[in-house]
C-alpha positions as CSV (number, residue, x, y, z in Angstrom):
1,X,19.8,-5.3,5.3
2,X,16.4,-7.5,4.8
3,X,14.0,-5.3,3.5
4,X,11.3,-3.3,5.6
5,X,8.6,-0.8,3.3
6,X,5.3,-2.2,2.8
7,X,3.9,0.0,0.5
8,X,-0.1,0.6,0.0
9,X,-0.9,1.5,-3.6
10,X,-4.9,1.7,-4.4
11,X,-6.3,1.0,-7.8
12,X,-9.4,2.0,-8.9
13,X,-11.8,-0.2,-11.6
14,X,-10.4,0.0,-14.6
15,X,-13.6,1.5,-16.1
16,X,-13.2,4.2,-14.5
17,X,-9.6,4.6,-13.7
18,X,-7.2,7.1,-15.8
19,X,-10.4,9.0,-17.6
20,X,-8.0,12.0,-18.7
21,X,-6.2,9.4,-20.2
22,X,-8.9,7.8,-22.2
23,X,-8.0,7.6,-26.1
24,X,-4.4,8.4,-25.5
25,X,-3.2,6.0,-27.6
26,X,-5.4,5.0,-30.6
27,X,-6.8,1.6,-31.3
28,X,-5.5,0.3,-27.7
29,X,-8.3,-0.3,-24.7
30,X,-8.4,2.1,-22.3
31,X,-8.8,-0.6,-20.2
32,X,-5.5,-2.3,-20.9
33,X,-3.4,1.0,-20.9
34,X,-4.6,2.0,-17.3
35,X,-3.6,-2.1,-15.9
36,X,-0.3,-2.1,-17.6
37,X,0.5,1.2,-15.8
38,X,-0.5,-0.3,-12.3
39,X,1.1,-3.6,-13.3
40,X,4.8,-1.7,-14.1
41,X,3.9,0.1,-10.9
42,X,3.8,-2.7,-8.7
43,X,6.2,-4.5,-10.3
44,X,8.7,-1.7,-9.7
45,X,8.1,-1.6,-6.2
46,X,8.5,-5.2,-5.7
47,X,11.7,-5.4,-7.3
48,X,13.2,-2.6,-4.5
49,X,15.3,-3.6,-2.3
50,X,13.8,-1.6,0.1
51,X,10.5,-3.3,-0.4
52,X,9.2,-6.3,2.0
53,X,5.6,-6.3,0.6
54,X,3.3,-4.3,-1.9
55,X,-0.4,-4.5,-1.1
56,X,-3.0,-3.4,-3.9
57,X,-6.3,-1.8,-2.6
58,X,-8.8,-2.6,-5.4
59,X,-11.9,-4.1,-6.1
60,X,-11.8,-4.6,-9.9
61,X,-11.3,-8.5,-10.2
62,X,-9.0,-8.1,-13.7
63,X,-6.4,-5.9,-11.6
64,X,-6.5,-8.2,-8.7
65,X,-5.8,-11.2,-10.6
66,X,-2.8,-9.2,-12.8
67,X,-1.0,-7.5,-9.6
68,X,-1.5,-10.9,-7.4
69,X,0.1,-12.6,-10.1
70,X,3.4,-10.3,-9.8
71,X,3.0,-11.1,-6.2
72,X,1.2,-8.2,-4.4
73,X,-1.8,-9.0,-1.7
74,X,-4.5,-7.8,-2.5
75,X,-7.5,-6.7,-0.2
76,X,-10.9,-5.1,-1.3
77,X,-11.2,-1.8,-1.8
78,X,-13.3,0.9,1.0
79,X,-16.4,0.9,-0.4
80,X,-17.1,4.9,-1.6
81,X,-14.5,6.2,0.6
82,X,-12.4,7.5,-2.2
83,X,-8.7,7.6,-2.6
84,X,-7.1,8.5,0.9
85,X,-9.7,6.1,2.8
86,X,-8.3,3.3,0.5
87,X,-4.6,5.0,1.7
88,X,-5.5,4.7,5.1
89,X,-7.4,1.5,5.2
90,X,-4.5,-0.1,3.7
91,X,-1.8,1.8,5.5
92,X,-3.9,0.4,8.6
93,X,-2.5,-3.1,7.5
94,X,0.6,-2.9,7.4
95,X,1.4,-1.0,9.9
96,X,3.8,-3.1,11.7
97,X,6.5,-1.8,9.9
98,X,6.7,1.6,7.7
99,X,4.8,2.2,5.3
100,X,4.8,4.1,1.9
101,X,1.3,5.0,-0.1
102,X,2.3,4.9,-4.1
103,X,0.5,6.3,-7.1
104,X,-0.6,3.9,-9.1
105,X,0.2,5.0,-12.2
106,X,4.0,4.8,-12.4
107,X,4.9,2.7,-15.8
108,X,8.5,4.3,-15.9
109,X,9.7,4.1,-12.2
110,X,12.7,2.3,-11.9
111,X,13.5,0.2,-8.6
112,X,16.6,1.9,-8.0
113,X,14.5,5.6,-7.9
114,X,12.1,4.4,-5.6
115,X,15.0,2.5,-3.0
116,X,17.2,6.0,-3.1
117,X,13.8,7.8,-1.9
118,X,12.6,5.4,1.0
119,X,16.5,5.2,2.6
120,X,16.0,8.9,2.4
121,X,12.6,8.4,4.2
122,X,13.9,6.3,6.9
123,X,13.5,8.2,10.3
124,X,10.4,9.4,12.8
125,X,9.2,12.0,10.7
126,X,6.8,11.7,7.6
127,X,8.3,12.2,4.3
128,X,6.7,12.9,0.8
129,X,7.9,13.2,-2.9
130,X,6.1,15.6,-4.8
131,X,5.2,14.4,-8.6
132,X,7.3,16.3,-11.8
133,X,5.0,19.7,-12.0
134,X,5.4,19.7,-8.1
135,X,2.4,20.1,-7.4
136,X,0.8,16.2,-6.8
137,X,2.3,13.7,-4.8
138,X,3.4,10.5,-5.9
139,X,4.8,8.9,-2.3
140,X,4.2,9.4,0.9
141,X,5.7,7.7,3.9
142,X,5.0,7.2,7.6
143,X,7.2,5.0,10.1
144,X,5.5,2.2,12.1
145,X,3.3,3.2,14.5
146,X,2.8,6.8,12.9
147,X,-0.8,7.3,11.3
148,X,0.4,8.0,7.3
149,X,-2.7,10.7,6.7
150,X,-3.4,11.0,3.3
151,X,-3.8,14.0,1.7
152,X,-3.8,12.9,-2.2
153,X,-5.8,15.1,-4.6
154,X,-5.6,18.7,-6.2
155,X,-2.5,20.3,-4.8
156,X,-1.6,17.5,-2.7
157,X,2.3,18.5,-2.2
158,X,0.7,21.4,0.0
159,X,-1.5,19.5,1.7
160,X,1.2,16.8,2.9
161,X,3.7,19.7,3.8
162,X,1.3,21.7,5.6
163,X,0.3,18.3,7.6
164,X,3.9,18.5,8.8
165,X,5.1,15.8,6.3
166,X,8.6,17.0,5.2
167,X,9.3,17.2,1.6
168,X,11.8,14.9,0.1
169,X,14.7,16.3,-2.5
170,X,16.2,13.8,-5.1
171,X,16.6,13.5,-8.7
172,X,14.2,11.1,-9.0
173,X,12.9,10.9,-12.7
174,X,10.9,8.0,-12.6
175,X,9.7,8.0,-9.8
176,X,8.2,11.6,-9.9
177,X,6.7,11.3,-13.6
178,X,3.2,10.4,-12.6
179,X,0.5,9.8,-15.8
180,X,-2.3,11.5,-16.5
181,X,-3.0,12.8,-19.5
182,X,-1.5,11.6,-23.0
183,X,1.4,14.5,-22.5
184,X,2.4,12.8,-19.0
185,X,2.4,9.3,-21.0
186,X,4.6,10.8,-23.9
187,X,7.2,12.0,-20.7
188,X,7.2,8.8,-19.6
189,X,8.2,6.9,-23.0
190,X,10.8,9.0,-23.1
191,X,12.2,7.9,-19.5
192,X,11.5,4.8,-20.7
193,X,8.4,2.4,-19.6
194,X,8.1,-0.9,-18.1
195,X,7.5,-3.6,-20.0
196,X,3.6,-4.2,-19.3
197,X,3.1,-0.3,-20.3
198,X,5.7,-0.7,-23.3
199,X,3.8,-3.5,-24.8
200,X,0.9,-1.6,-25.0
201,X,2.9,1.5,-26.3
202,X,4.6,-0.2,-28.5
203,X,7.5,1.9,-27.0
204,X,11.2,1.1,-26.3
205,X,11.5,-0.1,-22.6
206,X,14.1,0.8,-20.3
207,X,14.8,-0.2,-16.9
208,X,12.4,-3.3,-17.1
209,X,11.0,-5.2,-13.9
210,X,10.5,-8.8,-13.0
């Protein structure tokens, strides 16, 4: 089957992307750390085979450059809307097909995790995969024609379920270990990371993308 999922994933500037994450790993920008975890992120996607097109909501010039470069489009962010209006504005785009909003922040999700989860999505309803506390959300799907509305943010995997988005169940390592702080990084170089965020590790990578 050709592949159908566009999937919306927002970035913020780097400068101010990640902050709980700053000085998680010594002597290494901040800077490059929070790109490479976007870049495995959207590299990932892309290499699903569930995937037709990954489209990265930013307005940071660097990340636009790296993610068009592993072939996502990328459109301007919402100026000041914050997180879910970058959702929904790009959601709004590709909504001649279903779509999937994805954390950005990713480095260990393997292809295969994230094509199990959007077969699984497939169907009228919105779907949702809570991150590894359970608690956040790290995808959240909606099928063409059906507004996604975003709920991303403190106790988000409430939010989506009480919206009527219905939770998705799969053993889905990767793609539910979200990063945030340096113990969520540690988590993730033991799943194994992608090569952008293994470089900047300097950690074993597993599961590497184009």
């Amino acid at each position: 089957m050709e592949p159908t999922w566009g999937v919306v994933l927002p970035v913020k500037r780097l400068g101010a992307a990640k902050s709980r994450l700053r000085g998680a790993l010594a002597g290494v920008p901040h800077e490059r750390l929070a790109l490479a975890l976007a870049q495995d992120t959207v590299a990932a996607a892309l290499a699903s085979a569930e995937v037709a097109e990954v489209l990265a909501v930013t307005d940071d010039p660097e990340v636009g450059r790296a993610l068009a470069a592993l072939g996502a489009r990328v459109v301007p962010d919402v100026p000041g809307d914050g997180l879910n209006a970058a959702f929904a504005y790009g959601a709004g785009l590709l909504a001649h097909g279903p779509v999937a909003a994805l954390a950005a922040d990713l480095p260990a999700l393997c292809p295969d995790d994230l094509s199990e989860a959007l077969r699984k999505a497939a169907g009228p309803d919105r779907h949702f995969v809570a991150d590894a506390p359970g608690t956040g959300t790290v995808l959240l799907t909606a099928p063409a024609g059906v507004w996604l509305d975003p709920r991303f943010g403190p106790g988000s995997a409430v939010a989506h379920e009480r919206s009527g988005a219905v939770p998705l169940d799969g053993d889905w390592p990767t793609l539910r270990r979200d990063v945030d702080t340096a113990a969520d990084l540690d988590a993730a170089v033991r799943l194994g990371l992608g090569p952008h965020s293994a470089e900047v590790a300097q950690a074993p990578s597993r599961c590497s993308s184009p």
